[in-house]
Backbone bond lengths (Angstrom), bond angles and torsions (degrees), N, CA, C in turn:
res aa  C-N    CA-C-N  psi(-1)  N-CA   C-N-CA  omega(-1)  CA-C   N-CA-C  phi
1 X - - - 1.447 - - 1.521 109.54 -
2 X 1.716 119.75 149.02 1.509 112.20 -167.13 1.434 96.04 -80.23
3 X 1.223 117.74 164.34 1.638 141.24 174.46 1.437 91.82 -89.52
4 X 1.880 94.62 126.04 1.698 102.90 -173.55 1.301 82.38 -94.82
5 X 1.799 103.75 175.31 0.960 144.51 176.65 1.428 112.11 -71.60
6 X 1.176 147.56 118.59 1.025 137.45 -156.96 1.720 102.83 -109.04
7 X 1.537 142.23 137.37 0.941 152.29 143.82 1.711 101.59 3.17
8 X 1.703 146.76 120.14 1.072 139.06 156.04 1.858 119.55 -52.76
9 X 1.711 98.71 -32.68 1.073 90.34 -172.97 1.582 89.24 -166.43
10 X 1.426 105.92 -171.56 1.561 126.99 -174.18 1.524 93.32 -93.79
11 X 0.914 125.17 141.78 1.752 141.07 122.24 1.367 136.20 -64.05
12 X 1.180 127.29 89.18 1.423 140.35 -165.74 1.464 104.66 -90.25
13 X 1.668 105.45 101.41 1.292 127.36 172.20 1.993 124.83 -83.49
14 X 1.581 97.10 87.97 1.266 99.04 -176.44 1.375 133.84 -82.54
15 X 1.402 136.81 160.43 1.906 125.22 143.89 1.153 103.74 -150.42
16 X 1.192 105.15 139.54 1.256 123.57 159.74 2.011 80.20 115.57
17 X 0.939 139.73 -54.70 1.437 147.69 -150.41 1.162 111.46 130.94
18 X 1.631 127.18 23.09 1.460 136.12 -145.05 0.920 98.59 -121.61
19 X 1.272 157.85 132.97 2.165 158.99 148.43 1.446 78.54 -60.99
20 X 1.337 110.65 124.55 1.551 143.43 161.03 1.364 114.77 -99.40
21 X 1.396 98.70 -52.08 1.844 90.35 174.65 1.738 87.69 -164.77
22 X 1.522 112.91 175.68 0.930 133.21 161.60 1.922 131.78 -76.96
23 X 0.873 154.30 -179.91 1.589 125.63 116.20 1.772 105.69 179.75
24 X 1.026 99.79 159.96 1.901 110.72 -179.36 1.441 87.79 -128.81
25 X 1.987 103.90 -171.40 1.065 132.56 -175.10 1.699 107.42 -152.67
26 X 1.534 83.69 146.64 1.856 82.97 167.16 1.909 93.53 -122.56
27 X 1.662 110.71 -167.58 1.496 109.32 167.68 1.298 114.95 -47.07
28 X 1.562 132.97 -51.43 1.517 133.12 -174.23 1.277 130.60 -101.60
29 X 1.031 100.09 -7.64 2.108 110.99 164.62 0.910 111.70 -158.40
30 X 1.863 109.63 149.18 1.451 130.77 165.74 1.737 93.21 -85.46
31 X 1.318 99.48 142.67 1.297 126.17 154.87 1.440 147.48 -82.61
32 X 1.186 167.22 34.73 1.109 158.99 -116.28 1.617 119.42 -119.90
33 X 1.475 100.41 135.85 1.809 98.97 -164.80 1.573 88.72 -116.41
34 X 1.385 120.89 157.94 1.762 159.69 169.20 0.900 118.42 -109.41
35 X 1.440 135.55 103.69 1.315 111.45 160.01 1.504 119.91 -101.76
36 X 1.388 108.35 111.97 1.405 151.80 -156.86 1.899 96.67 -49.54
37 X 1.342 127.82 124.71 1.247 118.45 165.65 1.493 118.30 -70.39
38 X 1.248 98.09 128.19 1.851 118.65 160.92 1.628 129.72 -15.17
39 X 1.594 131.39 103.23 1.723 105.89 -150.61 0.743 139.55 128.65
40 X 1.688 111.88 -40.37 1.459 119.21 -159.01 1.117 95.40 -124.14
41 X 1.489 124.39 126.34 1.454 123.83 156.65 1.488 134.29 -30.11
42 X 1.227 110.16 142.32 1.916 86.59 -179.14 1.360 103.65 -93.17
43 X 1.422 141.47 16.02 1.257 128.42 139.59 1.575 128.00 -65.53
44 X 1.266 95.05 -17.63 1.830 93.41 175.70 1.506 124.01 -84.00
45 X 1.830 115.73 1.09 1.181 96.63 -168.86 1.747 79.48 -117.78
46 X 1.455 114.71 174.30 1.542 123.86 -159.45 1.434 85.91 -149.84
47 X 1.355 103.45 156.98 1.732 128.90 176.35 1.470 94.59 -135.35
48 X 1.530 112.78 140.58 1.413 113.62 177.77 1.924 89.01 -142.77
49 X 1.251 89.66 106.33 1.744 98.67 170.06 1.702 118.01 -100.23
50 X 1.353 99.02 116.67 1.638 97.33 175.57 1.610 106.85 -114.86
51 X 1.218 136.96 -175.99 1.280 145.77 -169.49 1.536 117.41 -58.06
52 X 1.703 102.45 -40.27 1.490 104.44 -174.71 1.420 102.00 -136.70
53 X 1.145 109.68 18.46 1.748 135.35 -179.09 1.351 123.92 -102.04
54 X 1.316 139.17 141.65 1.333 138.38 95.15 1.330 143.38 -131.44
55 X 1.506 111.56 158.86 1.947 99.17 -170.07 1.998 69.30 -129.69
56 X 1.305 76.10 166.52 2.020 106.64 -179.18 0.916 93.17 -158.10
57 X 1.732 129.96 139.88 1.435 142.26 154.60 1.679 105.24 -170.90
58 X 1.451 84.67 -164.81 1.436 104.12 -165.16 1.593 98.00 -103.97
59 X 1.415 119.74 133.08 1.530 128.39 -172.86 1.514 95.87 -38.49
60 X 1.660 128.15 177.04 1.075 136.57 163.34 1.785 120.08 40.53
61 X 1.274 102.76 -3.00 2.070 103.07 -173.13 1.591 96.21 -123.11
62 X 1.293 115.85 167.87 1.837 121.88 -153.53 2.112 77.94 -91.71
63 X 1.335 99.45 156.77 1.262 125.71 -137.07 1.775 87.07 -74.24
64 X 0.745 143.84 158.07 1.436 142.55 155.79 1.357 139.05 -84.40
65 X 1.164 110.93 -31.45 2.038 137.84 128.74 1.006 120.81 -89.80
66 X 1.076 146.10 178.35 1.569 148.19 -162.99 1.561 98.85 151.61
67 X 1.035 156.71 84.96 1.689 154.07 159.94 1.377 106.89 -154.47
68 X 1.371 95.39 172.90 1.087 123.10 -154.81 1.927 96.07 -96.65
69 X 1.534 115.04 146.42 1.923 104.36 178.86 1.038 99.93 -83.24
70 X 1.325 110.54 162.97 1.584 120.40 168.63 1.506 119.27 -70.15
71 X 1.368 116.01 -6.53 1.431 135.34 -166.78 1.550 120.93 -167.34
72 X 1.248 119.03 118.24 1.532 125.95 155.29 1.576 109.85 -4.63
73 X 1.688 117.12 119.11 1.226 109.28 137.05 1.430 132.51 -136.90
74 X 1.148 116.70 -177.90 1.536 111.31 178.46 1.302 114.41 -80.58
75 X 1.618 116.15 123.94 1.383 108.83 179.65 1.371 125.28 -87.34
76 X 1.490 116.74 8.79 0.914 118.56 -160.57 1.489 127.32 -110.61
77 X 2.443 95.68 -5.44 1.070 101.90 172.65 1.700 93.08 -123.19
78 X 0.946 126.03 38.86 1.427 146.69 174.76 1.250 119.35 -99.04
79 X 1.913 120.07 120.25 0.984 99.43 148.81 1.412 115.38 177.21
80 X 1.187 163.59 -112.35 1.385 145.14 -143.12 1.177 112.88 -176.57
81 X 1.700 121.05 141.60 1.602 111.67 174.20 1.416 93.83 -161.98
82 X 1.415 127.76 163.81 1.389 153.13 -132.02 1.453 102.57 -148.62
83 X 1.326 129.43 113.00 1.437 124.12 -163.08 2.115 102.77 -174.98
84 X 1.284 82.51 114.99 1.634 77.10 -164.71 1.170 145.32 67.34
85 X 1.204 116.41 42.48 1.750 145.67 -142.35 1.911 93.94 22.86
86 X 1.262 135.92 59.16 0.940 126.46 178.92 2.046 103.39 -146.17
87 X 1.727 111.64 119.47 1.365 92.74 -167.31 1.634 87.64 -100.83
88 X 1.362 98.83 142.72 1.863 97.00 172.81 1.445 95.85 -114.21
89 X 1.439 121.55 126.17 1.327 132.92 170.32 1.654 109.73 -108.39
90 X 1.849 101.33 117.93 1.035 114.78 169.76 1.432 120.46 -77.77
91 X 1.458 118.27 129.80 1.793 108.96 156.46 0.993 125.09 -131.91
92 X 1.786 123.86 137.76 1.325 113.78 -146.81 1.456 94.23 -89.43
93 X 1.163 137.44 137.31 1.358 133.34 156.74 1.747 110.56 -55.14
94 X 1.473 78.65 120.79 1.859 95.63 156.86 1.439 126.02 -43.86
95 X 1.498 116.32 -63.23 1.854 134.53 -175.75 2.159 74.89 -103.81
96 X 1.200 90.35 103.48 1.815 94.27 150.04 1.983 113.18 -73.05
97 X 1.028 96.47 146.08 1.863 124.67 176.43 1.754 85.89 78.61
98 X 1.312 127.01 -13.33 1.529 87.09 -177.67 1.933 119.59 -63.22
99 X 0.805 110.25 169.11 1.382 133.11 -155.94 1.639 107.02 -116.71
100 X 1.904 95.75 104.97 1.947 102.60 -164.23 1.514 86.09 -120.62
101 X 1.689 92.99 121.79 1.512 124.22 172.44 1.320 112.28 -62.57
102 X 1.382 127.00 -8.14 1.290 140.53 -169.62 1.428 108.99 156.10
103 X 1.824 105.53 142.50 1.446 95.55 178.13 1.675 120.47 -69.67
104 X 1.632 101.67 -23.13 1.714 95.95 -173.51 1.573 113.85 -74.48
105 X 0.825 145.74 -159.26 1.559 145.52 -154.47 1.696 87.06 -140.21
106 X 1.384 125.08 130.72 1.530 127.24 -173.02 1.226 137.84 37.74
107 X 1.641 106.62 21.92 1.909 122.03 165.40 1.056 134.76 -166.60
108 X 1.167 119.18 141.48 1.324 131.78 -154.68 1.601 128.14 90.89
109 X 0.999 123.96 9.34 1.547 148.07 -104.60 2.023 73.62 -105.34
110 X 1.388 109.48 114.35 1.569 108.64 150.76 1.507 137.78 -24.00
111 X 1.195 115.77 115.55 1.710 103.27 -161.86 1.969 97.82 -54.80
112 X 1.070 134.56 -160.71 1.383 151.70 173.66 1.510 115.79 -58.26
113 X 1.570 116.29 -70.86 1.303 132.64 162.20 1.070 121.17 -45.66
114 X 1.780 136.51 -36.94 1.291 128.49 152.87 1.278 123.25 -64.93
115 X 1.072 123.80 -37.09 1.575 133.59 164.91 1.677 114.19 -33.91
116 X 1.531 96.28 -70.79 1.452 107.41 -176.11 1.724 110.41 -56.55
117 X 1.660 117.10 -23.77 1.364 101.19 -174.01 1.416 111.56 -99.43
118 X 1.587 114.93 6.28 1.366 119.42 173.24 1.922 104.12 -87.13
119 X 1.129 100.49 -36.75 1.679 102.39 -176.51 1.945 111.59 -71.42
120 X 1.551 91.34 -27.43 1.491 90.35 -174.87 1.676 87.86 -83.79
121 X 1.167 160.45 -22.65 1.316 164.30 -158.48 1.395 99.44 -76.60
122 X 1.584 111.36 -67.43 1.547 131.70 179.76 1.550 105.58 -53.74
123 X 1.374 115.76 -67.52 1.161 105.26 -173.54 1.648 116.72 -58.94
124 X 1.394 130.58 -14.77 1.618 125.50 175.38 1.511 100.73 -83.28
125 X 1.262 112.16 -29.04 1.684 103.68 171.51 1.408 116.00 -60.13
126 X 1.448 122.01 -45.39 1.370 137.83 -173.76 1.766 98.49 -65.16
127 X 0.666 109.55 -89.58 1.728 128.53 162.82 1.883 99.61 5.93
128 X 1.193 85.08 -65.19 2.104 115.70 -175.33 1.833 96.07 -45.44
129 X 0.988 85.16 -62.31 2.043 105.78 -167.30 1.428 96.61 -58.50
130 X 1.238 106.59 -41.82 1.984 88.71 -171.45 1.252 104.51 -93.09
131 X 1.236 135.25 -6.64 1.401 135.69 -175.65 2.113 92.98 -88.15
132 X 0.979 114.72 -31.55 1.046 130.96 -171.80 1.754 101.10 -74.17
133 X 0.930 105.04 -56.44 1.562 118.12 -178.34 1.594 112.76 -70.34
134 X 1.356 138.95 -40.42 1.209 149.30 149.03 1.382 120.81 -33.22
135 X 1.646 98.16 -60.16 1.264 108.95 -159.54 1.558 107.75 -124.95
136 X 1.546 124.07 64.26 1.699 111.77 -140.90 1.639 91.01 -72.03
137 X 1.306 109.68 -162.12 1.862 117.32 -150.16 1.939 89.28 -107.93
């Protein structure tokens, strides 16, 4: 199988002036990292992934994400894990290689120039795979 292209780097999705979470992308999932507060068991905090959804929080306290994705995913190859007080939540993209300006739906949104070098990124990965698949190594 070809060696993907790996994410150059993280995208650090802020508000307030705050690191909220981390996250990249490859062709078939956005990624997104937490870094988990100090304390709390990692049974107490929950991920609930729906299609055009997600909330993350801490059991019993108001959700700490809550929005809507910027894009369809599959919930069914989606999903979440807890590893170094850090939860990385996978989501599989619905339309693979499309190109998400951000996982939330209207924020945080990549200026233009990052945009264009994530789509030119995706699309050489895509590019890679079928040249790969055509013509295997």
């Amino acid at each position: 199988m070809s060696e993907k292209l790996a994410p150059e780097k993280r995208h650090i999705f802020l508000h307030n002036g705050e690191k909220v979470f981390e996250w990249d992308q490859t062709l078939e999932e956005v990624n997104i990292y937490i870094n988990l507060p100090p304390n709390v068991h990692s049974k107490q905090f929950y991920c609930k992934i729906q299609s055009k959804h997600v909330e993350v929080g801490i059991k019993g306290n108001p959700p700490y994400l809550n929005h809507d994705l910027f894009c369809p995913v599959k919930t069914d190859s989606s999903f979440w894990t807890i590893e170094d007080d850090i939860m990385h939540i996978t989501l599989q993209k619905r339309d693979k290689g499309q190109t998400w300006s951000s996982p939330i739906l209207g924020q945080g949104q990549l200026d233009p120039y990052s945009t264009d070098l994530e789509q030119k990124r995706l699309m050489l990965q895509r590019f890679q795979e079928e040249v790969n698949h055509v013509f295997p190594p």
